[in-house]
C-alpha positions as CSV (number, residue, x, y, z in Angstrom):
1,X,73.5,75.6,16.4
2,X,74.0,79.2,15.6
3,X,76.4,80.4,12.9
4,X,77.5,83.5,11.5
5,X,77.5,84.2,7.8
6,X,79.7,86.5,5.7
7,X,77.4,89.3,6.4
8,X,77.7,89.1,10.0
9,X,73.9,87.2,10.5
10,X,73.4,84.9,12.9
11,X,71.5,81.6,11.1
12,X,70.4,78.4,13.1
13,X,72.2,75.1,10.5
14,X,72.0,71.6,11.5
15,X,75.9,70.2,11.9
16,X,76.8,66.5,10.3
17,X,80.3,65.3,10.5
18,X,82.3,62.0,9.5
19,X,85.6,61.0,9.4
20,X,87.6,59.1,6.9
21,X,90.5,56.3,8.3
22,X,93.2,54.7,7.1
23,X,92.8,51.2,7.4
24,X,95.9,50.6,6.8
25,X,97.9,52.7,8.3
26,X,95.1,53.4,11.2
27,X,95.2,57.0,11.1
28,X,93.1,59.7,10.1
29,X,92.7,61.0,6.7
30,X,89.7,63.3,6.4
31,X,87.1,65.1,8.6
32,X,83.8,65.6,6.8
33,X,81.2,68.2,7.7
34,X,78.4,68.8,6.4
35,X,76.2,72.3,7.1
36,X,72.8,72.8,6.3
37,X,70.2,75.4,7.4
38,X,67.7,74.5,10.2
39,X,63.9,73.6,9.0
40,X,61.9,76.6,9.6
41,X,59.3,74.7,11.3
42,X,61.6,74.1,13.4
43,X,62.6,77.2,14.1
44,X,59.3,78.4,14.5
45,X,58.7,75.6,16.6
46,X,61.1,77.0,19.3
47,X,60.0,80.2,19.0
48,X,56.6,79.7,19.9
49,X,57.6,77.2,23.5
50,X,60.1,80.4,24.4
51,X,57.3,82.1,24.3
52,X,54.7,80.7,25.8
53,X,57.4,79.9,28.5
54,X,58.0,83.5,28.8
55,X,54.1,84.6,29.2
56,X,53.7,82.0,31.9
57,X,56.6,83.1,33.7
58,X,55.3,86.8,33.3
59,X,51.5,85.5,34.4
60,X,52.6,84.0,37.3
61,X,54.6,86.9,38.4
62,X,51.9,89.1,37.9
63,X,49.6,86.9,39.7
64,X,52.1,86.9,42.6
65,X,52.0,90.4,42.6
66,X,48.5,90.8,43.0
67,X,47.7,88.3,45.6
68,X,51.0,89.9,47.5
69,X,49.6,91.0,51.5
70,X,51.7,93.9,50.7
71,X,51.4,97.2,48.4
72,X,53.6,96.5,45.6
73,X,53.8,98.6,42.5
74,X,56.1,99.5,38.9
75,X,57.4,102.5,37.4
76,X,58.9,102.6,33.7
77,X,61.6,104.6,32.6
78,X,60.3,107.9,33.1
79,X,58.8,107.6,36.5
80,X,55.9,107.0,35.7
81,X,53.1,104.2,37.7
82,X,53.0,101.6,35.2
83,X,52.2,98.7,38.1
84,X,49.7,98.8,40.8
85,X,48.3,95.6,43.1
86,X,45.1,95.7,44.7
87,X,46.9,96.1,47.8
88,X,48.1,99.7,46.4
89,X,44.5,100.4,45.5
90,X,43.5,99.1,49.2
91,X,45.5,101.0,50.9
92,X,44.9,104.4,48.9
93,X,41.7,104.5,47.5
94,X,42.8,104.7,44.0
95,X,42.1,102.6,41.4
96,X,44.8,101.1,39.0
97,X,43.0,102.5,36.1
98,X,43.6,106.3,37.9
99,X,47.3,105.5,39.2
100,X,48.7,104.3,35.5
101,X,50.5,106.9,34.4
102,X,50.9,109.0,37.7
103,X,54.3,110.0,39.1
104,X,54.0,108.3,42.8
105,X,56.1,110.8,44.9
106,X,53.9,113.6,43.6
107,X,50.7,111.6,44.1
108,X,50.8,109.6,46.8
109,X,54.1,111.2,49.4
110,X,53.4,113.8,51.6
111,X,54.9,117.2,50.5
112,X,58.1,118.5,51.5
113,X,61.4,116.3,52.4
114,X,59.5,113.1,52.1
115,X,59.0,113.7,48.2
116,X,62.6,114.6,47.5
117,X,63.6,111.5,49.0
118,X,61.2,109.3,47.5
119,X,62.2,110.9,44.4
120,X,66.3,110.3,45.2
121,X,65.2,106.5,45.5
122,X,63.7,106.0,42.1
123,X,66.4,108.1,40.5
124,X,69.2,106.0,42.3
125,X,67.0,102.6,41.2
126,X,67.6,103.9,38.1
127,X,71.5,103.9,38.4
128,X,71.1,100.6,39.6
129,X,71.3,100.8,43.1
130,X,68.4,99.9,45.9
131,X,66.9,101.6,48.6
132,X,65.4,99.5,51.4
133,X,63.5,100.7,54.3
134,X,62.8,104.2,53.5
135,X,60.3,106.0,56.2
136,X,58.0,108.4,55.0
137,X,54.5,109.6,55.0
138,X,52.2,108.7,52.2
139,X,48.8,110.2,51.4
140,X,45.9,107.4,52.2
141,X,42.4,107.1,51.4
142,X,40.3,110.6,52.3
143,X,43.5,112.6,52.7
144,X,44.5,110.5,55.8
145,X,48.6,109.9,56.0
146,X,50.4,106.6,57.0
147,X,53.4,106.0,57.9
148,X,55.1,103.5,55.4
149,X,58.8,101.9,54.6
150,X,59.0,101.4,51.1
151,X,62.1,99.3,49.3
152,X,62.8,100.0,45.6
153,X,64.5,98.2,42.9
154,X,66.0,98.3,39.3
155,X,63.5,96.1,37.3
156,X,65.1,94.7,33.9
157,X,64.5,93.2,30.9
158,X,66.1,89.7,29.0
159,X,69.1,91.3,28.2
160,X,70.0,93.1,31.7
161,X,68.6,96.8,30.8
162,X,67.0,99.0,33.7
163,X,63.4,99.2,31.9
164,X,62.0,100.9,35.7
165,X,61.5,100.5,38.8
166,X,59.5,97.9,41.3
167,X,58.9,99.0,45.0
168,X,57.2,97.5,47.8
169,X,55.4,99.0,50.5
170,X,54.7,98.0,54.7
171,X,52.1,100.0,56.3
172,X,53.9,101.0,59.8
173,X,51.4,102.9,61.2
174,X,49.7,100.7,63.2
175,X,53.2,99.9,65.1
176,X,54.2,103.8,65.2
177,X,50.6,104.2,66.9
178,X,51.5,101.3,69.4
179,X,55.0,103.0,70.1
180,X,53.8,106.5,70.2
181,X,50.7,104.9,72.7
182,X,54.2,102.8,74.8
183,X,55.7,106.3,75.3
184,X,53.1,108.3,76.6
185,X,51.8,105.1,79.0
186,X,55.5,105.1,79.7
187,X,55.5,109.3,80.2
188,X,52.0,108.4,82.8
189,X,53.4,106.1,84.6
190,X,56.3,108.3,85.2
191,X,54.5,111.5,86.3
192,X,52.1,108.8,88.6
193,X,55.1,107.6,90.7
194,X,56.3,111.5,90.6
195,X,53.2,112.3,92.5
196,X,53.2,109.9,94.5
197,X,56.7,110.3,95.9
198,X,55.7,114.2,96.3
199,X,52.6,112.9,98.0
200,X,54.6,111.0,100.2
201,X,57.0,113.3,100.8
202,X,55.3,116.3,101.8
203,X,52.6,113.8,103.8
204,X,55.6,113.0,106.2
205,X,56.8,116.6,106.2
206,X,53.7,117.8,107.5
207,X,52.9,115.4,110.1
208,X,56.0,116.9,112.1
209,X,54.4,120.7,112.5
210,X,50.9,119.0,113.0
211,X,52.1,116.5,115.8
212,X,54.1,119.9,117.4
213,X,50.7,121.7,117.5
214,X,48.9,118.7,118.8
215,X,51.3,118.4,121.5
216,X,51.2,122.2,122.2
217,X,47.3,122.3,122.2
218,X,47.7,119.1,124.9
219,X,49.8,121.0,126.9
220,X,48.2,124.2,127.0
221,X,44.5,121.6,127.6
222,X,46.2,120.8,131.0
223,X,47.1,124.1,132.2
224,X,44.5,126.5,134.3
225,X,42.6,128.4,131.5
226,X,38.9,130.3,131.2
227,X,36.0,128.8,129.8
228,X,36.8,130.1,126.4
229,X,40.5,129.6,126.3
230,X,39.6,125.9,127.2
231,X,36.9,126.2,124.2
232,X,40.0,127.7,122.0
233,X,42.2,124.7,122.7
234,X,39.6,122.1,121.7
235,X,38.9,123.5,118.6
236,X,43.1,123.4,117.9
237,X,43.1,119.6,119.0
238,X,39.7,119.4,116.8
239,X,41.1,120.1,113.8
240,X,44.3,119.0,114.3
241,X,42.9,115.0,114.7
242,X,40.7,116.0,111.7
243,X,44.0,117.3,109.6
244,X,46.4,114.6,111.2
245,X,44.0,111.8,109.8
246,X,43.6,113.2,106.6
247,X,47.6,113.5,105.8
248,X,47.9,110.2,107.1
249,X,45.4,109.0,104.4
250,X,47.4,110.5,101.7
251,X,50.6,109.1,103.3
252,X,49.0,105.3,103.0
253,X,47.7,105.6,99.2
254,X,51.0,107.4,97.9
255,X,52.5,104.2,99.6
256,X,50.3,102.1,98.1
257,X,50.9,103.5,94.5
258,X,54.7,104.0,95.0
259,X,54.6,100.2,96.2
């Protein structure tokens, strides 16, 4: 056990007690105890298993971190890259050795807004507060950007104390291609069936004035005329089966696509 000498030290003893009866009388009469300092071996002894307990812990984590499908990296107390998986170094072409010691949201966050926020995230995580699923973009390998959502923490020591930060990354650029690729399929498709229903539209609007001068041409066909007048009328009744055919073609596809 631990006990606290005059001079306010704290000192592992050993504790033996006994007790003293009254046979008589069947009562208590004394308590002994009897306080002697802990063996150093001992000591030393425990000292060395809360160690090695603590190094596995902290080489298992570390291994954990590494083998992590995600970019995961530390920051001490000054900001300052002081953790970096291989999925970091994967996904920005830098090496551990080169990001040690680096500030991240000047290195690796695009400028502008993006940085101040980053920034406001490791300050807060500092406080003691956490930031999950902040968007921004973040500088890849050969100057390429990638959208990311990045969630930070306090990281502490034993005791409690904010020692830094640890944050970990998603790559989300893959699905903000696949959304951005959704909406302009989605923007197609929309000016597709806007054509088509103009197609349509003015395909039935059309065959109204064309069926008027078909009729017209037939009339006229049946009334006494000269060689070239007749000649003049075939030419209308020509071209208007010709154009009549065609608008009916367009009429029957923007059908089709319109469905």
């Amino acid at each position: 056990m631990l006990l606290k000498n005059p001079v306010g030290q704290w000192t592992f003893v050993s504790l033996v007690t006994g007790a003293l009866f009254s046979v008589a009388a069947g009562s208590l009469l004394l308590l002994v105890a009897l306080v002697s300092r802990a063996q150093n071996s001992r000591l030393l002894e425990k000292a060395k298993n809360a160690i090695k307990e603590m190094a596995a812990v902290s080489q298992e984590l570390h291994t954990l971190i590494e083998a992590a499908n995600a970019p995961i990296f530390g920051t001490d107390r000054n900001g300052l890259i002081n953790e970096w998986n291989k999925m970091c170094v994967t996904i920005t072409g830098y090496p551990k050795e080169l990001a040690l010691g680096l500030r991240f949201h000047l290195q690796f966050v695009h400028e502008g807004q993006d940085q101040s926020h980053v920034r406001k995230a490791f300050q807060d995580s500092m406080d003691g507060k956490e930031t999950t699923g902040l968007e921004f973009a973040m500088h890849g390998k050969e100057g390429a950007l990638i959208d990311v959502l990045l969630n930070v923490s306090p990281r502490k020591d034993t005791e409690g104390a904010i020692v830094g930060c640890i944050a970990i990354a998603q790559d989300v650029s893959g699905f903000r291609k696949l959304l951005k690729q959704e909406a302009a399929l989605t923007k197609a498709k929309s000016a597709n069936e806007a054509k088509s229903q103009f197609l349509a539209t003015m395909s039935h609007e059309m065959r109204t004035p064309l069926n008027v001068i078909g009729g017209m041409a037939s009339m006229l066909a049946d009334t006494e005329l000269g060689n070239e007048q007749w000649m003049f009328t075939q030419q209308i009744r020509k071209n208007y089966d010709v154009l009549l055919h065609l608008v009916n073609s367009i009429l029957d596809l923007a059908k089709i696509e319109v469905g």
